[in-house]
C-alpha positions, 0 to 999 in steps of 0.5 A, a space after each residue: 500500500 501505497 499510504 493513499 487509501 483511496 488508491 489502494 480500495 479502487 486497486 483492490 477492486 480492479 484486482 478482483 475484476 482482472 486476471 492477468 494470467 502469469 502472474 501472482 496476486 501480489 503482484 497484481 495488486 502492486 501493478 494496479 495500485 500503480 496504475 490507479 496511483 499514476 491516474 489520481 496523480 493525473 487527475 489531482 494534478 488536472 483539477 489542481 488539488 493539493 494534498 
């Protein structure tokens, strides 16, 4: 986990709807959260929301 939970709850649901064959539920986990990560990041930064 990242320390955003927000990131880290929508991850999780992605998780549990994709499959990407060949590779483990960790990893997967780590891969989406950096993806949904990237994406609010993009999204914070386009609304020009601070932290």
């Amino acid at each position: 986990m990242n320390g955003n939970p927000l990131a880290y709850e929508l991850a999780s649901r992605l998780n549990e709807l994709i499959n990407i064959p060949l590779i483990n539920e960790e990893n997967e986990q780590i891969f989406f959260d950096l993806i949904i990560t990237i994406l609010l990041q993009l999204l914070y930064d386009s609304l020009d929301i601070s932290k």
